[in-house]
N, C-alpha and C positions, 0 to 999 in steps of 0.2 A: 532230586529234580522235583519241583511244583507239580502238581497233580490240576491246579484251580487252573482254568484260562486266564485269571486276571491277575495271579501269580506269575505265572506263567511270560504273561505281560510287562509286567512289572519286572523282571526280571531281564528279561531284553533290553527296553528303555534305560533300567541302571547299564547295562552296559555302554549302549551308547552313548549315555550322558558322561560313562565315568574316562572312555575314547574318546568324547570331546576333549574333557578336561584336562586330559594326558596331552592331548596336541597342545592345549592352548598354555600348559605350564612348561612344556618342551620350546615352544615359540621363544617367552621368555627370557629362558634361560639362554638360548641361543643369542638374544637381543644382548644381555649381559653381557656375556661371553666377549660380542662384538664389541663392547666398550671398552671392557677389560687389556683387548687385543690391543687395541689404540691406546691406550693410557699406556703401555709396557712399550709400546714401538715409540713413545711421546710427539705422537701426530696429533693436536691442540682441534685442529682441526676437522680433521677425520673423528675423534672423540665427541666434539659438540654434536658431529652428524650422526654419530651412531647414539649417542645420548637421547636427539630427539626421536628417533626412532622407538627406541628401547622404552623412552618413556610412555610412547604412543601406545606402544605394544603392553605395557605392564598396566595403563589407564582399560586397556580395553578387556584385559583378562578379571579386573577387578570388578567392572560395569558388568558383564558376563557373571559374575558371580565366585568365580575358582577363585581369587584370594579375596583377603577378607580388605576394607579400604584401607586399615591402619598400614596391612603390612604392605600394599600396593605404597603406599605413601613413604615408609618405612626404604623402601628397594628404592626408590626415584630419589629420596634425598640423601643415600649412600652414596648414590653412582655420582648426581649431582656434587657430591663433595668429594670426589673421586677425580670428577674433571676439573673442579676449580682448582684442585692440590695442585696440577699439573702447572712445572714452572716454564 
């Protein structure tokens, strides 16, 4: 344990900064998840919906900072070609 109060500090903050980060890659994945669900059930529709969501969600953890843009980019035009496959 830190002895400095601003160690001490600092070490708090990374917590909470690294429980933000956990929620917001947990959100995520969740979002996927829900795409994923609809593309397997081949609801076309239900898929676009959770798509824009999902993307929403993956734009705003990138803007936050938790992924880096490539891979925010990277996740959106997987899923994206995920739902287009869908006949």
């Amino acid at each position: 344990m830190a002895n400095i109060k601003s160690a001490k500090k600092r070490i708090l903050v990374t917590q909470t900064k690294a429980l933000r980060n956990k929620m917001t890659k947990s959100a995520v994945k969740t979002a996927v998840k829900r795409v994923d669900a609809a593309i397997a059930a081949n609801d076309k529709e239900l898929a676009k919906a959770e798509l824009l969501k999902a993307t929403s969600t993956i734009d705003k953890a990138a803007s936050k900072g938790v992924y880096h843009k490539n891979t925010a980019s990277r996740k959106i035009s997987r899923l994206n070609l995920a739902v287009n496959k869908m006949a």
